[in-house]
Steps between C-alpha positions, in 0.01 A plus 500: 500500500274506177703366191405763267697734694816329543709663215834378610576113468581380833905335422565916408307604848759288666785603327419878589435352833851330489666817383389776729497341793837408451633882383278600835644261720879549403404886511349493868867227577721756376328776686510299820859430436613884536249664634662811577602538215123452337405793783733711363320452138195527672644855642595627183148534419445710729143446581514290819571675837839385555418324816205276320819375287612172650143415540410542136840344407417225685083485397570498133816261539223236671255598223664372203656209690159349634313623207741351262539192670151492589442478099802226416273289771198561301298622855257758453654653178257754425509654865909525414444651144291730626743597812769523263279744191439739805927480617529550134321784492659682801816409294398703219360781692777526643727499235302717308502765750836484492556570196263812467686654747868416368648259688710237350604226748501101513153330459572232768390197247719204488820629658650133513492459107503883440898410691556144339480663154651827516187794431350700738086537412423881579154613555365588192234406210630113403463425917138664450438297197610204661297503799203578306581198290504268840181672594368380139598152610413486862187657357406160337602303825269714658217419297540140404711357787322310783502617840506087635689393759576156385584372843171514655285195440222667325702669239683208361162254481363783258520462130756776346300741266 
């Protein structure tokens, strides 16, 4: 990558790195944990055919687990940010739509910690914000992460830009 447009000192690259794939990869764990229960907050949305439920459940359970583990490994992080800005997205959308039309119900983020400290996080605009604010960060990843996988030969016998 060219110099001049790396804006973003590598050590804070890793930290975001560090950071969302860990929030992703406990999110996708706790989804995988009680996955019924995630299809039912997948339900309340009410814009997935109910049968295409468990499927989804299960889809965006994997997502954020490989995607978030994916970037804690450091393997192919902007292919993962980028996976991730468009899961974020759907998030939003769906949310969103949600609210327009008046329903108030569970977001589905975090349910583990949202149960460990007490507070239920409703759909609304601070889960919005939020996302947008990982998109912000993935965002970055996306740009000025590599896309090496360090394990093959040829990758680690080139110099680090």
């Amino acid at each position: 990558m060219n110099k001049k447009l790396r804006s973003i000192p590598t050590p804070a690259i890793t930290a975001i790195r560090l950071l969302i794939g860990t929030v992703f990869a406990a999110s996708g764990i706790e989804k995988l944990v009680d996955l019924k229960y995630f299809g039912l907050v997948i339900a309340e949305y009410q814009l997935i055919p109910h049968g295409l439920i468990p499927s989804v459940a299960l889809l965006v359970a994997l997502v954020e687990l490989l995607c978030g583990a994916m970037l804690l490994s450091g393997i192919l992080i902007r292919t993962n940010a980028r996976i991730l800005i468009i899961l974020l997205f759907a998030f939003i959308f769906g949310m969103a739509n949600n609210i327009i039309r008046g329903l108030d119900h569970d977001c589905g983020c975090l349910e583990l910690l949202s149960q460990w400290f007490g507070f239920r996080e409703e759909i609304g605009f601070a889960s919005i914000v939020r996302d947008l604010l990982f998109i912000a960060l993935l965002l970055a990843l996306a740009l000025q992460g590599s896309d090496r996988i360090y394990w093959r030969k040829q990758d680690r016998e080139m110099p680090r830009q």
